[in-house]
N, C-alpha and C positions, 0 to 999 in steps of 0.2 A: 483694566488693560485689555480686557474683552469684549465681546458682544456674543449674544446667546438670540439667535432664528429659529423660529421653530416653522417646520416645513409640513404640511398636511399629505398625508401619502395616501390617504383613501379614510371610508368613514369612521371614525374611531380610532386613526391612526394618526400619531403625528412625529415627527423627529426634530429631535432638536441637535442644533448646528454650533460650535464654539469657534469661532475667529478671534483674530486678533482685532481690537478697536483699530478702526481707518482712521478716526481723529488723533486718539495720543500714537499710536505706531505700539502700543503694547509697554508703554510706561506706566498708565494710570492718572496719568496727569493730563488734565485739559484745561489750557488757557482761549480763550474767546479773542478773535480777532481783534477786537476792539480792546479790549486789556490786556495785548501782547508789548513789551518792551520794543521799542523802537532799534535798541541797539541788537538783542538777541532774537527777535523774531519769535518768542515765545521756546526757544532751545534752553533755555537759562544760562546758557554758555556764549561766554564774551571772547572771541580771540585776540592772546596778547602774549607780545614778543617780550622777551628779557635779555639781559647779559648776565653772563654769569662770569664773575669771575676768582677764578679758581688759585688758591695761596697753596703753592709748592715750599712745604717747608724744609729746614736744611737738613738732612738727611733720611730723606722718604728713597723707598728701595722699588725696585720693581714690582708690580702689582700690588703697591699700600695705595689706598682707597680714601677719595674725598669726598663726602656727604652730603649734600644738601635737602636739609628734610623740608618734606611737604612741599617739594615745587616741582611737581611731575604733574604731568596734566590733568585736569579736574576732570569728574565727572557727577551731576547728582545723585545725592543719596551715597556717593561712596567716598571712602577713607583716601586722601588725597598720599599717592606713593613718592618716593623720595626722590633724588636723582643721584646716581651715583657715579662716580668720574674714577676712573681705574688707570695710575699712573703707568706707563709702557716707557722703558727706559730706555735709549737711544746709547745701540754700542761707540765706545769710544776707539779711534783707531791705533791709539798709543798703550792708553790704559786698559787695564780690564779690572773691576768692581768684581770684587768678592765679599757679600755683605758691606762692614763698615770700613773693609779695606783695601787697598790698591797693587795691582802687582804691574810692573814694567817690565817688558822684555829688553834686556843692553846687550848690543852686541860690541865686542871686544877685540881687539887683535893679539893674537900670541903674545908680541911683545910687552903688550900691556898687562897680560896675565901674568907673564915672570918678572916682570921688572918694574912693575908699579904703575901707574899712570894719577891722574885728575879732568875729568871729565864735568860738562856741566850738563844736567837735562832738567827740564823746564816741566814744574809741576802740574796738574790739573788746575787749579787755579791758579796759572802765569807765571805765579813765584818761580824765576829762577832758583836751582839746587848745584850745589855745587857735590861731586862726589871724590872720591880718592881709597887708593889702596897704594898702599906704601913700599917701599924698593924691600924683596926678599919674601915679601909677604903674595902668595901665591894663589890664583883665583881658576879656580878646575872649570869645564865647559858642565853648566848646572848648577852650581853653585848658586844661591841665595840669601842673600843679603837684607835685613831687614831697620827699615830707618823710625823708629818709634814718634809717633805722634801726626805721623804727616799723611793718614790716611783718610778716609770720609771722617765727615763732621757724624757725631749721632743726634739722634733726636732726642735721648734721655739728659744726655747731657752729661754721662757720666761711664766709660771715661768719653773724654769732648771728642774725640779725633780716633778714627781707628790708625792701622798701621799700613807703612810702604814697603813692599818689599820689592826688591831689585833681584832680577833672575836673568843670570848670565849665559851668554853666549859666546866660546870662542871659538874663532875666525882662524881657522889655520892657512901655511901660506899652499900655496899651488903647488903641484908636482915640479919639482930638478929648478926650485928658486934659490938653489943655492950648488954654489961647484963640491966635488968630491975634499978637496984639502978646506972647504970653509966648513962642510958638514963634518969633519973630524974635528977642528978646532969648537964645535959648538959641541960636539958630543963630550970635547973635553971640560966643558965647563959644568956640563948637567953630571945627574948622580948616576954611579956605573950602574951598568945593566946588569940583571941577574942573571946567574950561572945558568948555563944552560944544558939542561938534560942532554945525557948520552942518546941520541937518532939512534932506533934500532936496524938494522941493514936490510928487514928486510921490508923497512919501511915504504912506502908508495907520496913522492911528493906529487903534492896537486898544484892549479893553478889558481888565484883567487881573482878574480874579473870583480867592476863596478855593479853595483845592483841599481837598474831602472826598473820602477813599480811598476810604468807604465808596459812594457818590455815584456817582464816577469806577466805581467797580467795578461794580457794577448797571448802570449806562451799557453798557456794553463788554458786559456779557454780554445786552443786550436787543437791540443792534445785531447780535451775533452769532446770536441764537436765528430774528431776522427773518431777517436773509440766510440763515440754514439752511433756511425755511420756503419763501423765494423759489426757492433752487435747486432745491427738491423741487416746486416749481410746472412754473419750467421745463422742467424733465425727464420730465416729464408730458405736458407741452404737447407736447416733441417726438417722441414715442413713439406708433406709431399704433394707433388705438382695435381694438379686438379686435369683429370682426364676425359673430353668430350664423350657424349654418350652418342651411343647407336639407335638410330632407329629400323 
């Protein structure tokens, strides 16, 4: 894959020179124009398209890995590498995939939390579900629910099916949706309220307002941007003035 010049540099002197061979390009291999493949030109590399196509089996998770050995592109003289295919799983906008199992966000209305309901929601795989919570039996905002069997398939096979869990939302109603004599008759049917601590007199009541993050946040950063402004005042203030010189 060389060639070796030797250069005459005066009498009794000579130098010699190592390149790369102009004919192989520094392979070592020289093919003769006339004994070069018609299809490769003497490259020994034939370009050639494939399909590949690739089997998603039933319960492969994000970034589980499909193989295919030995069909990564050749090169003479060396070990032909693999090709490897890296599953990337595509968020669902209902579901969300925790390993082999399923979590759905329901949302709820009060009434249905104290007084029972039957709802349908429609599986990852199409299968309509039918769900229910029975009259007395009470479902808090958070609460989770879990339906055994109905979650991703596994690949072992064993157990077949992970699990569904249902995690609840309730949906309380708007502020004054109801009159002063209807919010008594409902307080009369729920369980009394706990006793309530003696208010000390010289207690301080406050006011409680909604909380906007959005709000809160610009808050914080307009308090912070002033004090930034104050301290660069300060620091001004105490550093003494610089006084022109005389000549």
């Amino acid at each position: 894959g060389v060639e070796v010049h030797l250069r005459q540099l005066g009498p009794g002197m000579v130098q010699q020179i190592q390149t790369t061979c102009s004919k192989c390009n520094g392979t070592g291999v020289y093919i003769a124009p006339a004994d070069r493949c018609k299809g490769c030109n003497g490259k020994r590399l034939v370009p050639e398209r494939k399909i590949l196509q690739v089997q998603i089996e039933r319960g492969m998770q994000d970034g589980d890995k499909v193989t295919f050995e030995g069909m990564s592109n050749e090169e003479p003289g060396v070990k032909t590498g693999d090709i490897i295919i890296v599953v990337n799983e595509k968020k669902h906008p209902i579901y969300e995939r925790r390993g082999n199992d399923l979590v759905i966000q329901k949302e709820i209305e009060l009434v249905d939390a104290l007084c029972g309901f039957k709802k349908q929601i429609n599986h990852l795989s199409g299968t309509p579900l039918v769900i229910s919570s029975p009259p007395g039996s009470v479902i808090a905002h958070g609460d989770v629910k879990v339906i055994e069997g109905f979650g991703m398939p596994t690949r072992r096979g064993y157990p077949e099916y992970g699990d569904l869990f249902v995690a609840f939302k309730v949906k309380f109603p708007e502020p004054e949706f109801a009159s002063p004599k209807q919010l008594q008759k409902l307080e009369a049917l729920l369980p009394p309220r706990e006793d309530v601590d003696m208010i000390d007199g010289d207690a301080e009541e406050v006011y409680m307002s909604d909380f906007d993050p959005d709000s809160y946040k610009n808050k914080r950063q307009q308090e912070e941007t002033r004090q930034a402004y104050e301290e660069d005042d300060s620091a001004e203030q105490g550093q003494p003035r610089v006084q022109c010189a005389s000549q």
